[in-house]
C-alpha positions in Angstrom: 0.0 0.0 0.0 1.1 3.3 -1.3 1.6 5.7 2.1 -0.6 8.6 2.1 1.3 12.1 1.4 0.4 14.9 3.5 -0.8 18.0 2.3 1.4 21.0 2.0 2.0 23.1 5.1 0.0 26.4 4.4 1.8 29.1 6.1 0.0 32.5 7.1 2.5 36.0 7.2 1.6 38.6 9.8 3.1 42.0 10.5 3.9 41.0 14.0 4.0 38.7 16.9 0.6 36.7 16.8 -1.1 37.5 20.4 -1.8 34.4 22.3 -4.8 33.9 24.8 -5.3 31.5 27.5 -8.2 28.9 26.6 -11.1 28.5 28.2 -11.3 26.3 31.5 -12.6 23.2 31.3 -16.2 23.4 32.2 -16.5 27.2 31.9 -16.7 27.3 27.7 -20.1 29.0 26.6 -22.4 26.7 24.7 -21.5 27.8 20.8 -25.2 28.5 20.5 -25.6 31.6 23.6 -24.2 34.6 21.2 -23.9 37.9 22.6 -26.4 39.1 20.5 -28.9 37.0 22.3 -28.1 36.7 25.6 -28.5 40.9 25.8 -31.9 41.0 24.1 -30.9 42.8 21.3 -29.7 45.8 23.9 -33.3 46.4 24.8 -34.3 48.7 27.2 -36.3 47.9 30.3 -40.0 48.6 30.3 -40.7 52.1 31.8 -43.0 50.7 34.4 -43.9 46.8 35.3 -47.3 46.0 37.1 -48.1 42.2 38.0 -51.6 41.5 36.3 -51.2 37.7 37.0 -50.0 35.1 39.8 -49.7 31.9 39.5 -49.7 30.5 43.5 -49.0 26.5 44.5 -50.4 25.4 41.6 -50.6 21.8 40.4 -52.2 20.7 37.2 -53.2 16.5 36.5 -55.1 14.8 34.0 -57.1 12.1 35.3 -54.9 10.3 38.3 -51.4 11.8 35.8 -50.2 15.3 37.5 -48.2 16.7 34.8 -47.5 20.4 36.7 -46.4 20.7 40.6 -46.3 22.9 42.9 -45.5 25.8 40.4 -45.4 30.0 41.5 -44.8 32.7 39.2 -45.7 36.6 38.5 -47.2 37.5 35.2 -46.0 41.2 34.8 -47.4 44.1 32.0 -43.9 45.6 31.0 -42.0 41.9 30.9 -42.2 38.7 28.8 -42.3 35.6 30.7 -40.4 32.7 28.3 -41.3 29.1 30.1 -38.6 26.8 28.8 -37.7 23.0 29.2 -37.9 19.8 27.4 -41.1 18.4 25.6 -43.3 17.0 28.2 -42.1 19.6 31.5 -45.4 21.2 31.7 -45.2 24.1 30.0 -47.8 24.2 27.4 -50.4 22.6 29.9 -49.5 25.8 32.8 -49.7 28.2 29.4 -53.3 26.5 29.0 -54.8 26.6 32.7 -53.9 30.2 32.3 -56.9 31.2 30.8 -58.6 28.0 31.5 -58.1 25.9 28.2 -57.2 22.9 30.2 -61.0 22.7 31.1 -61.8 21.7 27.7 -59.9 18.1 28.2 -62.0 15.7 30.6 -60.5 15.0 33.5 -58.4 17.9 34.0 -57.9 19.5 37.7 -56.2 22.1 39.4 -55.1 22.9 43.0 -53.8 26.1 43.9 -54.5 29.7 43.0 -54.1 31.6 39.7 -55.4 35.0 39.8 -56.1 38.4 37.3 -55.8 41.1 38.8 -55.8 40.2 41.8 -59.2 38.2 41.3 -59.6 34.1 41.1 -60.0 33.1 37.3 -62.3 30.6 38.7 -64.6 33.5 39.7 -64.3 34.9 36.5 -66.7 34.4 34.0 -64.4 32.2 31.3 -65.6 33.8 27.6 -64.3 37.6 29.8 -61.5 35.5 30.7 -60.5 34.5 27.3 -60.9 37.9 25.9 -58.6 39.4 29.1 -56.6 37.0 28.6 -56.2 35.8 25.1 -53.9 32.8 23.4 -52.5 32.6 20.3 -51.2 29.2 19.3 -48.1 27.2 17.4 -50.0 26.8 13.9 -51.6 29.6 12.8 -55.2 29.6 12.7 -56.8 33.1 10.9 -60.7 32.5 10.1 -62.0 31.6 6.7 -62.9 35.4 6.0 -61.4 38.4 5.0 -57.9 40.3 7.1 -60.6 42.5 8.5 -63.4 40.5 9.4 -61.0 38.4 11.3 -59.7 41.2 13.5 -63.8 42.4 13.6 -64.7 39.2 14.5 -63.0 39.5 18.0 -64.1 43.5 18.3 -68.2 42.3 17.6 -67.6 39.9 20.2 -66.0 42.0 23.1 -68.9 44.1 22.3 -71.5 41.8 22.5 -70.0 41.0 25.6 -70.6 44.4 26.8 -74.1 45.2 26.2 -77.7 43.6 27.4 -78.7 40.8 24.8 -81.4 42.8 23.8 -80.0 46.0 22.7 -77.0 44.2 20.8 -76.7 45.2 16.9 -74.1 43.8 15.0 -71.7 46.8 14.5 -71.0 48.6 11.3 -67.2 48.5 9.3 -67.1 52.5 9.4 -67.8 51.9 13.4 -65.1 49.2 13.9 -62.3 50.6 11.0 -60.2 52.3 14.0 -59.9 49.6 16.0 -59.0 47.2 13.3 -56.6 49.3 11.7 -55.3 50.0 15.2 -54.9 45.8 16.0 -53.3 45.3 12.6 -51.0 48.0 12.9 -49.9 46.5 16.9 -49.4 43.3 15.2 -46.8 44.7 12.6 -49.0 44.2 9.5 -50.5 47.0 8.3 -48.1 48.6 5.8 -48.4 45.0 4.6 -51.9 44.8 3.7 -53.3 48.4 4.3 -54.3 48.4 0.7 -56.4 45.2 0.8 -58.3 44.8 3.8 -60.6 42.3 2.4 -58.4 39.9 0.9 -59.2 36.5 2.6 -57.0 35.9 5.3 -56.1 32.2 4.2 -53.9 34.2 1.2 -52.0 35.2 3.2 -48.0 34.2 4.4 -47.7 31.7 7.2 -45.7 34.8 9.1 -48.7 37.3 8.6 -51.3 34.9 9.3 -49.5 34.3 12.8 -49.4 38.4 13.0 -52.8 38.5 11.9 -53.9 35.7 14.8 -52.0 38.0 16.8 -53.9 41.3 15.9 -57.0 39.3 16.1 -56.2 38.1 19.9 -55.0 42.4 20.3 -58.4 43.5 19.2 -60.4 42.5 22.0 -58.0 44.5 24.7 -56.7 41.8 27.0 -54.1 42.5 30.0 -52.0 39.1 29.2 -50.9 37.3 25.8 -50.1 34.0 26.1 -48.1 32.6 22.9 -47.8 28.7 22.7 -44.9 28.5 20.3 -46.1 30.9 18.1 -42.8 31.0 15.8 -41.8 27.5 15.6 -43.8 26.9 12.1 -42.1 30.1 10.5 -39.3 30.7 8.5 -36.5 33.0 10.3 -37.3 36.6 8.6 -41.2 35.7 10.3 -39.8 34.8 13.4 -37.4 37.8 13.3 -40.6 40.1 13.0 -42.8 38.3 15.6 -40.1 38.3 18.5 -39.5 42.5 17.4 -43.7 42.4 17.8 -43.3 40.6 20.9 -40.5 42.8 23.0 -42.8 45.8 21.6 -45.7 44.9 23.2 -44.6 44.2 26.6 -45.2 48.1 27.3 -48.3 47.4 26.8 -49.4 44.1 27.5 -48.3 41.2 29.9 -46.9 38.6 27.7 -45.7 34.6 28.4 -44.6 33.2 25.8 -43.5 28.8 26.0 -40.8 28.4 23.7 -38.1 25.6 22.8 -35.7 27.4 21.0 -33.4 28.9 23.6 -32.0 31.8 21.3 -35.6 32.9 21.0 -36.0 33.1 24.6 -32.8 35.5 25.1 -33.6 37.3 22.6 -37.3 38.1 24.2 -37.6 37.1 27.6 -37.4 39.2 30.7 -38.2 36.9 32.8 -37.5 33.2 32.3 -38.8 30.2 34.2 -37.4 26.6 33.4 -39.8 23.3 33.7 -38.8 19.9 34.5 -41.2 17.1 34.7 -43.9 19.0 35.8 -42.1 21.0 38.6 -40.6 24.5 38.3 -36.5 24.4 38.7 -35.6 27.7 38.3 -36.8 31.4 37.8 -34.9 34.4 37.1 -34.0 37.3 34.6 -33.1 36.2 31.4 -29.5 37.0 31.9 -29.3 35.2 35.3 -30.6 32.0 34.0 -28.7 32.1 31.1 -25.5 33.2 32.3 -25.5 32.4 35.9 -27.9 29.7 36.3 -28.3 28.2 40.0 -29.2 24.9 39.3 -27.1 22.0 38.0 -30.3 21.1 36.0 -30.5 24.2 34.4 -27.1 24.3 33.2 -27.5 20.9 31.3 -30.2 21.7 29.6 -29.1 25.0 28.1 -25.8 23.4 27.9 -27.4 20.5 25.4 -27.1 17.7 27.8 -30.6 17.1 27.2 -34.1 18.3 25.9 
């Protein structure tokens, strides 16, 4: 056997003495995926003013005799965004859901503990008001089959219907409702998209600006919390770019939690992070303590890639 020849030296000139650094000690190296660019939100500045609309107290979550959330406590503030992060089957999505009371809709579901709005027990709280004060948008979107503005009038007729006795309901007019459409679509970050066409059906549309539309939709009806159940993780990345800028935006204005898997996406937009392990809550912080300076050992391996 002919031995193998190896390739030529390549050899690099410099002006001067290369500089040497020491390496990295073993155990201290950043995960290649935490970027600066991430970890400091995209230099984002604080909210002016934070104001906890939510609290989640003690609470526990099971389907049937399975308990799939424990003993789990967490502020929902207006002026943050609350990422909850962990591996598939932590919890997450199912706390997201009893948040506005979605869980009810499987049989068998139960809660202890307290989650309140506002100070008030949703459970006191009649659950079509809850839903509009406290609206979800979910992973795929899901825009109804009618035109960009009927979709975001859909949810205005029905706050208003909400608000009135049965019998002196009308169905409101488009010259009534334009404002608060146009004001929803333009919150959502698609207006200059789609000013000119209003009434093209909404199905037409990109998977990125349906989600923004779903978004407007869930803006229209004025809640105090936004709950987003993996809203980007069906997009390409120049739609997920524009729905995490949407997303840091509205904090000022709304309370925001968002459950997410991709961990870049919750540095880029998270305040507040809270990380889920089989069912039970392991650590809550800022963004930049969890991320950076992380208290548990579990916590480090799982933004560290040892598992999830």
């Amino acid at each position: 056997m002919t031995p193998l020849t190896p390739p030529p030296a390549r050899r690099i000139l410099v002006d001067g003495e290369p500089t040497l650094i020491d390496p990295p000690v073993r155990g201290t190296m950043e995960p290649p995926s935490l970027s600066a660019n991430a970890r400091n939100g995209r230099g984002r500045a604080p909210a002016e003013q934070v104001t906890e609309r939510m609290r989640i107290e003690s609470v526990s979550l099971a389907y049937g005799e399975k308990w799939v959330v424990r003993d789990v406590s967490l502020p929902v503030r207006q002026g943050e965004v609350l990422a909850l992060i962990g591996a598939s089957g932590s919890g997450k999505t199912t706390l997201l859901r009893s948040l506005n009371r979605l869980t009810e809709i499987t049989t068998g579901a139960s809660r202890a503990g307290r989650v309140t709005l506002d100070g008030e027990e949703i459970e006191q709280i009649e659950v079509n008001d809850l839903r509009r004060r406290v609206s979800m948008v979910f992973q795929q979107p899901n825009p109804f089959p009618m035109s960009i503005f009927e979709n975001v009038a859909y949810a205005l007729r029905e706050e208003h219907a909400a608000r009135r006795d049965r019998q002196r309901r009308g169905r409101r007019g488009r010259r009534e409702l334009e404002p608060a459409v146009i004001d929803a679509v333009r919150r959502a970050g698609l207006y200059d998209e789609v000013a000119d066409d209003l009434d093209r059906p909404a199905l037409r549309l990109s998977g990125g600006q349906q989600q923004r539309l779903c978004i407007a939709r869930a803006l229209a009806a004025g809640p105090e919390v936004l709950l987003l159940d993996e809203p980007c993780s069906a997009l390409d990345p120049i739609s997920t770019a524009t729905i995490e800028e949407l997303i840091v935006g509205l904090r000022e204005r709304v309370a925001i939690v968002i459950v997410t898997h991709n961990l870049q996406q919750a540095m880029r937009v998270a305040d507040h992070v809270a990380f889920m392990h089989l069912g039970e809550l392991v650590e809550y912080g800022t963004s930049e303590q969890v991320f950076e300076r992380p208290a548990m050992e579990r916590t480090r391996e799982y933004i560290s890639g040892a598992f999830g």
